[in-house]
C-alpha positions as semicolon CSV with decimal commas, in nm:
position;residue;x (nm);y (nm);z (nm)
1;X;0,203;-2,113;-1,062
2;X;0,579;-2,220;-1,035
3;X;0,747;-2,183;-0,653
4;X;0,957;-1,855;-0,786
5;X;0,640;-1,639;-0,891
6;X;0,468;-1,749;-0,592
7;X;0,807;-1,574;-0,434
8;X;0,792;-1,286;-0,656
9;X;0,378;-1,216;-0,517
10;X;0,486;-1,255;-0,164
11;X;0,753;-0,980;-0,241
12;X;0,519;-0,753;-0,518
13;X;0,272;-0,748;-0,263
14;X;0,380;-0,561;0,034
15;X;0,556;-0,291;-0,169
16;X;0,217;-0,220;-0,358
17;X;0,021;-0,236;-0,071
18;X;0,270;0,015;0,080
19;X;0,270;0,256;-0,235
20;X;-0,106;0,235;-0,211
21;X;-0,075;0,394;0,153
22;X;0,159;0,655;0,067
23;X;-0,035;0,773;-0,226
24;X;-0,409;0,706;-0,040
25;X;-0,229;0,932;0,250
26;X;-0,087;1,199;0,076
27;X;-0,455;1,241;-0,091
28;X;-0,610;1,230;0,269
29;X;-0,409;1,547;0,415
30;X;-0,413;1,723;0,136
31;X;-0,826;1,657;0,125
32;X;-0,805;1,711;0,507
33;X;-0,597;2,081;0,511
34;X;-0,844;2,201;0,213
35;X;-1,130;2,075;0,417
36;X;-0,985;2,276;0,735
37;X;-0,903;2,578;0,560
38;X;-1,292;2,588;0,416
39;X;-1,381;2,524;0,805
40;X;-1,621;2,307;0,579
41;X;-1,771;1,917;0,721
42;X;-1,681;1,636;0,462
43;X;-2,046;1,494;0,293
44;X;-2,192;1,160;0,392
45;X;-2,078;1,021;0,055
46;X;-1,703;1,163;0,139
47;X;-1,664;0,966;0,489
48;X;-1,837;0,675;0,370
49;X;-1,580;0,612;0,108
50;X;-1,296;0,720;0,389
51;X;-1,477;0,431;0,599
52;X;-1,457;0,182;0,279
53;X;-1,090;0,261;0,167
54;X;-0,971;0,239;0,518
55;X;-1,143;-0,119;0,530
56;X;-0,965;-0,194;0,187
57;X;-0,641;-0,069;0,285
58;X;-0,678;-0,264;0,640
59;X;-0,709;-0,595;0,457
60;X;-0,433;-0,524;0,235
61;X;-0,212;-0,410;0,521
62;X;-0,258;-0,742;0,721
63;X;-0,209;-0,932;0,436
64;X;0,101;-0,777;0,397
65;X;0,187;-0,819;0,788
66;X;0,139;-1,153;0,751
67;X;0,329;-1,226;0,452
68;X;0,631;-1,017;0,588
69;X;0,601;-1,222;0,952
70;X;0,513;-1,601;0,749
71;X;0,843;-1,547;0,526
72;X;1,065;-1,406;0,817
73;X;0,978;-1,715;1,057
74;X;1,015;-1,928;0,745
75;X;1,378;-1,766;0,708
76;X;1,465;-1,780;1,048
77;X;1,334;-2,181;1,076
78;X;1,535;-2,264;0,791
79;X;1,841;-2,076;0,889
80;X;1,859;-2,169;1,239
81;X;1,928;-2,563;1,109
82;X;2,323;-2,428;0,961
83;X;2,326;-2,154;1,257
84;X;2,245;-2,098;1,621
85;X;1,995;-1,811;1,561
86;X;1,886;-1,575;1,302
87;X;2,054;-1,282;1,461
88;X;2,437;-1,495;1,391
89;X;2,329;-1,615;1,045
90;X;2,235;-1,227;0,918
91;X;2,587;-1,134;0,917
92;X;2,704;-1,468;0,749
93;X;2,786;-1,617;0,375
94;X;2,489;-1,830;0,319
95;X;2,458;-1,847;-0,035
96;X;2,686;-2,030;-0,231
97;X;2,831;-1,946;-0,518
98;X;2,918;-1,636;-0,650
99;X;2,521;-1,458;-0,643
100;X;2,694;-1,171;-0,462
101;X;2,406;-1,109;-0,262
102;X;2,461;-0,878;0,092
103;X;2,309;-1,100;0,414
104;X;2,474;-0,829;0,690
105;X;2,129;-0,637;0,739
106;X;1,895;-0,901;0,674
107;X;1,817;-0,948;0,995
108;X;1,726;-0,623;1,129
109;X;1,597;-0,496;0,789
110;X;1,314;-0,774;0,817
111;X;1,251;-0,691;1,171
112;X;1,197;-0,364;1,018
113;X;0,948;-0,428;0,821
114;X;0,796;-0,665;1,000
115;X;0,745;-0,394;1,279
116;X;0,671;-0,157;1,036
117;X;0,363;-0,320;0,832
118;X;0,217;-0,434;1,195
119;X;0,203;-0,036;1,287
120;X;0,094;0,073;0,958
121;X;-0,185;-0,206;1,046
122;X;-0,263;-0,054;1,369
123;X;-0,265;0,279;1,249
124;X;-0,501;0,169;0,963
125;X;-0,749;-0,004;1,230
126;X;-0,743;0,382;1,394
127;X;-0,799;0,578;1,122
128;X;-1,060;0,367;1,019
129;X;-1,255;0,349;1,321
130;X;-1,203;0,702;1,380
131;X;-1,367;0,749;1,039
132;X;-1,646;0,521;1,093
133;X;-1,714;0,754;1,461
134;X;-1,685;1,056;1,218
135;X;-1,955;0,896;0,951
136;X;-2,181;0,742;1,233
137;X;-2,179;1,121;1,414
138;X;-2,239;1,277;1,093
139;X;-2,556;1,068;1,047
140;X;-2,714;1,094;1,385
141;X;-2,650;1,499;1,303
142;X;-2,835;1,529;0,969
143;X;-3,115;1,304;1,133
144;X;-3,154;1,538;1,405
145;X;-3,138;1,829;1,163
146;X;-3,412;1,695;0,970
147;X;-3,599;1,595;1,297
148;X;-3,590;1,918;1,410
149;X;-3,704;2,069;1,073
150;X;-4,008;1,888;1,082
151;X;-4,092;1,941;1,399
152;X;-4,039;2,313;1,336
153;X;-4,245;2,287;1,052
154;X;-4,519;2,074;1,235
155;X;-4,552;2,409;1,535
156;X;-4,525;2,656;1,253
157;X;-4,872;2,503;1,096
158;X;-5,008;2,423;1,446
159;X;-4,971;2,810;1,549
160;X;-5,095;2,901;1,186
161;X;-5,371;2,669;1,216
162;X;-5,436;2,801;1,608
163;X;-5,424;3,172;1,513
164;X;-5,705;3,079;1,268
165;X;-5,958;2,959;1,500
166;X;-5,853;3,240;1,740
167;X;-5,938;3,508;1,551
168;X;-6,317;3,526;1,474
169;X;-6,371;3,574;1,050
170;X;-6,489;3,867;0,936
171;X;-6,828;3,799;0,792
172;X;-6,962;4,129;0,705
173;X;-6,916;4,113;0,320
């Protein structure tokens, strides 16, 4: 793996993992209004998967924050050895030759991002714990409901059975 593909990951990467966010939360609110407008509870299955894709998508978001925070202090170490801090440099000709490439927002277009991926992070952490509440509370509700089936089964047949030897049998046939 050559030093320029390496590059070309550590740029790929972020932008798919941000594509994969937008498209994962368009699906969510549009799953979430139907859901709301049914007044219906998502299944067990349903928040288990919201659980797992949050996970996913928290992995791939950090790995993302990290790459966008590694390459900006990389930048800014290497830049600050031809200028006295990133901030000066952004604005500056620092290529040579005639690449054409626009340095004025560098600066505060990483910062950007940088700040950006680290909230999308944070906001993945929520959603995902908030999801994992949601599955955990939907379990401990279809136990009780199944609890307290059985048990109203169990003093159904305990009456039944009572009402039985109550009653004295009619033996006159």
């Amino acid at each position: 793996m050559t030093a320029d593909s390496f590059t070309q990951i550590n740029c790929s990467f972020p932008i798919i993992t941000s594509v994969i966010l937008i498209s994962v939360s368009i699906i969510q609110i549009y799953r979430f209004a139907r859901l709301s407008i049914k007044q219906e509870e998502a299944s067990f299955l349903e928040l288990f998967l919201d659980v797992f894709i949050g996970f996913i998508l928290c992995l791939m978001t950090i790995v993302s924050a990290m790459i966008i925070t590694i390459g900006f202090m990389d930048w800014c170490a290497d830049i600050t050895q031809r200028f006295p801090s990133c901030e000066i440099a952004a604005g500056q000709k620092i290529i040579k030759g005639d690449d054409k490439i626009d340095t004025s927002g560098f600066y505060v277009q990483m910062g950007t991002a940088q700040f950006g991926a680290w909230g999308a992070f944070a906001t993945c952490v929520l959603i995902t714990v908030a999801g994992l509440l949601k599955l955990i509370n939907n379990h401990e509700m279809t136990n009780m409901r199944v609890s307290m089936y059985l048990e109203r089964q169990r003093l159904v047949n305990e009456d039944a059975s009572r009402e039985s030897l109550d009653t004295p049998g009619d033996f006159s046939h």
